[in-house]
N, C-alpha and C positions, 0 to 999 in steps of 0.2 A: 313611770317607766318600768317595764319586766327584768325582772331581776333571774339571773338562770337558772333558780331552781324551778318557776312558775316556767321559763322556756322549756323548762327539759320534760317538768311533765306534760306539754300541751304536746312536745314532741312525740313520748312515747304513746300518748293514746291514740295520735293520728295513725303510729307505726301499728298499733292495735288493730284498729277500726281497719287499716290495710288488709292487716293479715287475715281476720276474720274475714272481709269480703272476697278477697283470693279463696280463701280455705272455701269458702260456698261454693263461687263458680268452679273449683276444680271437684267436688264430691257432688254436685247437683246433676252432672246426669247419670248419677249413680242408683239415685233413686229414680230417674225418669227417664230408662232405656228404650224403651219402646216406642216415647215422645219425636219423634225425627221433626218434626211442624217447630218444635222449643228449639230441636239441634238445628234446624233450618236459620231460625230469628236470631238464635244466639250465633253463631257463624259468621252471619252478614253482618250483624250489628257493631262486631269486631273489625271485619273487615272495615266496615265505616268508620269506627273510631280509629284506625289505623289512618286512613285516608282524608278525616279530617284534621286533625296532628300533624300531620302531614303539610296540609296547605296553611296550616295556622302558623309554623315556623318563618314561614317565609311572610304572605300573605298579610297574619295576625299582626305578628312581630315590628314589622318594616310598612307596612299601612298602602303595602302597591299589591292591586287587586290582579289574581292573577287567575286569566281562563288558558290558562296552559296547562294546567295540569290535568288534565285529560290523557297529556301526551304521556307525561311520565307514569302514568296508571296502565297505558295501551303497552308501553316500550316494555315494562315490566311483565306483560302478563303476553306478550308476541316473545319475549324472551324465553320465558319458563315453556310456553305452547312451542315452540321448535324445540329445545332441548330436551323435551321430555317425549318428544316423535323421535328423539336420536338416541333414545336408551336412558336418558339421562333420569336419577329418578329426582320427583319433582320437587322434594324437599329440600335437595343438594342445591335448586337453581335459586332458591328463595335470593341468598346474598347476591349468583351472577347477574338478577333480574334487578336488585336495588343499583346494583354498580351501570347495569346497561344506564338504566333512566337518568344517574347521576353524569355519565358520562355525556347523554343526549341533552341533558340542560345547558353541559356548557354554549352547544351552537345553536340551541334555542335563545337559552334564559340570558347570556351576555352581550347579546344584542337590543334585548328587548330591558336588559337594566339601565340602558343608557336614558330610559323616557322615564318619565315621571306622570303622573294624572293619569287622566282620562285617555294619552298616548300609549303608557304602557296597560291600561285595559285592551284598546285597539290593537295594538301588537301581540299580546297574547293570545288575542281572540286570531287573531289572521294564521297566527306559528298551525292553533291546534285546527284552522279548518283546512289550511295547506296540508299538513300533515295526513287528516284523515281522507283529503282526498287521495293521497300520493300512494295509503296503504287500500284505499280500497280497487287500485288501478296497477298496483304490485302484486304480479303472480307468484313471487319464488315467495310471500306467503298466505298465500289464497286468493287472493287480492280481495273482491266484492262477497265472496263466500266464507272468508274468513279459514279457521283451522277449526277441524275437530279433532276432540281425541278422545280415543274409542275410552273405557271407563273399565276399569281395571274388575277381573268377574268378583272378587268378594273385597268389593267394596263396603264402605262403612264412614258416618260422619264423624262417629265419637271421635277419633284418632285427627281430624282434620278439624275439630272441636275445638281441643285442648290445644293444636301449633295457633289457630289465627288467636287463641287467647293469648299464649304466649306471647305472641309478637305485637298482640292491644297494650298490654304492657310495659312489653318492651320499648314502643313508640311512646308512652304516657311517659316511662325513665326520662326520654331522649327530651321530649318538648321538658321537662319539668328540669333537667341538667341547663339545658339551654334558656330557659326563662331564667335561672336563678343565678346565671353564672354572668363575668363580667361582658362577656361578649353577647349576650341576652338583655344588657343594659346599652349597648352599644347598640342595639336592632330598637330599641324601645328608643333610645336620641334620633336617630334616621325615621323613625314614625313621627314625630311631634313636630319636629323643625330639622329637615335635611341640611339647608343650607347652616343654622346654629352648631349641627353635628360636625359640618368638616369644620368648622370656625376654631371648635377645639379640639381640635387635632386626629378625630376618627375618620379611618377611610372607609367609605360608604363603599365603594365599589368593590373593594376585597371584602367589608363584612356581607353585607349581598350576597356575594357569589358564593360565598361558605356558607350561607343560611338556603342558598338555592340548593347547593348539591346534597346538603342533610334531608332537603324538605323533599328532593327531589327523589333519594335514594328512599326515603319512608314512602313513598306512593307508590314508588316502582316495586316493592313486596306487596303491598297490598292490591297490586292488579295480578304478581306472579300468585297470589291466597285464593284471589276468584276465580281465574282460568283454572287452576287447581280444582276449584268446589263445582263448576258447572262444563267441567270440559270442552269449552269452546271460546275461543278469541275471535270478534266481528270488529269489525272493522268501528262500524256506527256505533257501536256500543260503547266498546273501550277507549275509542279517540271519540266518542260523540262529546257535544258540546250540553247533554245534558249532565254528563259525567262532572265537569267541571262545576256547574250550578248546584249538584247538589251538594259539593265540596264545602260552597261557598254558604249556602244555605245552611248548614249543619252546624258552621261554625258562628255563622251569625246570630243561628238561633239560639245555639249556647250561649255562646259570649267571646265576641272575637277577640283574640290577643291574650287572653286568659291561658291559665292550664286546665284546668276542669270543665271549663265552658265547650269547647269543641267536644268533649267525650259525651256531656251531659247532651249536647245538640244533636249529636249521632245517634245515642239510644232514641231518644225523643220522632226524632226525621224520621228515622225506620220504622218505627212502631205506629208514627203517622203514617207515612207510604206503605203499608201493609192492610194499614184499613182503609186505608182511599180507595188505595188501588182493586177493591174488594167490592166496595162499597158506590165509591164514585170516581169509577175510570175512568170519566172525560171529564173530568171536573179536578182532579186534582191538582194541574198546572196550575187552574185560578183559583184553586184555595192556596195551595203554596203563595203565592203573589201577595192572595189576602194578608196571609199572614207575615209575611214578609214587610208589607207596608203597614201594619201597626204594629209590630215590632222598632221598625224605625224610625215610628211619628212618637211612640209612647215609651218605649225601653230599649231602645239604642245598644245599648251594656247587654242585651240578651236576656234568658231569663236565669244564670247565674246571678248577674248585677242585683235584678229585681228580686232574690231568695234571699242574695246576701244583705240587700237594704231593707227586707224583710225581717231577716233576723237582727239585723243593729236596730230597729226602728220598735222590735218587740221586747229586748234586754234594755233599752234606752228610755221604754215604761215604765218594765218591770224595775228598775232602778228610779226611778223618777218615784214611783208609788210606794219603796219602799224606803225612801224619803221623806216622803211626805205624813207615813205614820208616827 
């Protein structure tokens, strides 16, 4: 058994290993000003790790696969694109754009927490194609043409760099409070056996809906970070139903219901979708699929699972062998 002083120092080196890799990411485009292609990868990457964290609260946590969140990605980033057409500067809308989409789950996501399986996929999948039809058929805001906004004359990514790091962070705080705390164990009983959860005494339908409006309000900044970075809200885009797959895709790739597995799946999906999309633009839906289906036949757990049984499988030798001398 660990005893606390062996806890305290494994704590402060992880607290280590943190701050060192913070301390990188905030002084590396320091050295690489001129790079915009890095400031471009690095941006979005964030973005994704915000937006996978995101659906992994709810999603990961609770084990109900959700193609909704599309919508609170769209609500978030239709929120920041009007307010920031109304003077509003766009950094200030970051929280109104997390609270629109928190607010928008409720009359989404509490109708569709009532299903379980395969029903609550179908209802999810129905909320975000009703939705995007409804916005792309709504004029007061664009409707099919979506919004543009004009790009401010001395523009710069560095500065819009540093906020979506910020708030990858910030989102990795919120999933990592939430995984570890009691109500994080409460989301983890509702994944394994629903009905065992109320048996002993947790309400499934209040923790849900608190796990929806956190998960909901972390998507909804991370579509207010995009419209920010590319000046434009489409309809297809931000409510598309690809939006939602790649959510799901980033987190499975890592390691769903994890804390490090969705950040780890988002670098990885990104750095994959940049060179597909480079490389093999009509190929890449059915390479994603490929690997999507031997991910599931062969490492289930993502490839966090498979690092981590990695490493116990190579210390479990190296202890083994040095036994044996």
């Amino acid at each position: 058994m660990m005893n606390s002083k062996n806890r305290t120092k494994i704590l402060d080196s992880r607290l280590l290993y943190l701050l060192v890799v913070i301390s990188v990411l905030l002084l590396l485009p320091l050295f690489l000003p001129k790079n915009h292609y890095f400031l471009h990868i690095a941006i979005m990457t964030s973005i994704s790790i915000i937006m996978s964290c995101g659906w992994n609260i709810l999603s990961g946590l609770t084990g109900q696969t959700s193609f909704a969140h599309c919508l609170f990605f769209g609500v978030g980033a239709y929120t920041t694109a009007l307010l920031w057409l109304s003077g509003i500067h766009p950094y200030w809308t970051l929280p109104l754009a997390g609270v629109a989409a928190a607010i928008y789950s409720i009359f989404v996501g509490i109708p569709c927490l009532r299903l379980r399986g395969p029903f609550f996929v179908i209802g999810t999948l129905a909320a975000g194609e009703v939705t995007r039809i409804i916005a792309n058929n709504f004029e007061m805001i664009g409707g099919a043409a979506g919004l543009s906004i004009p790009p401010p004359s001395s523009y710069s990514k560095l500065p819009h760099y540093y906020v979506t790091l910020i708030c990858a962070l910030c989102a990795i705080a919120i999933s990592a409070k939430v995984i570890r705390s009691r109500f994080g164990m409460a989301l983890f009983a509702i994944r394994e056996n629903y009905e065992a959860a109320e048996t002993v005494g947790i309400d499934t339908t209040r923790f849900q809906i608190y796990a929806l409006l956190i998960s909901s309000l972390v998507v909804g900044i991370a579509g207010s970070l995009y419209v920010q970075y590319i000046f434009y809200a489409l309809p297809d885009k931000v409510f598309g139903f690809d939006t939602s797959i790649s959510m799901i895709l980033m987190t499975v790739i890592g390691g769903i219901g994890t804390l490090w597995g969705p950040v780890l799946g988002a670098i990885l999906f990104f750095i994959l979708q940049e060179f597909l999309l480079g490389y093999f633009p009509n190929l890449h839906l059915g390479i994603y699929g490929v690997i999507l289906m031997v991910l599931v036949l062969f490492e289930p757990g993502g490839i966090l699972n498979f690092l981590t049984g990695l490493r116990f499988r190579s210390f479990y030798g190296l202890t083994r062998s040095q036994e044996n001398q």
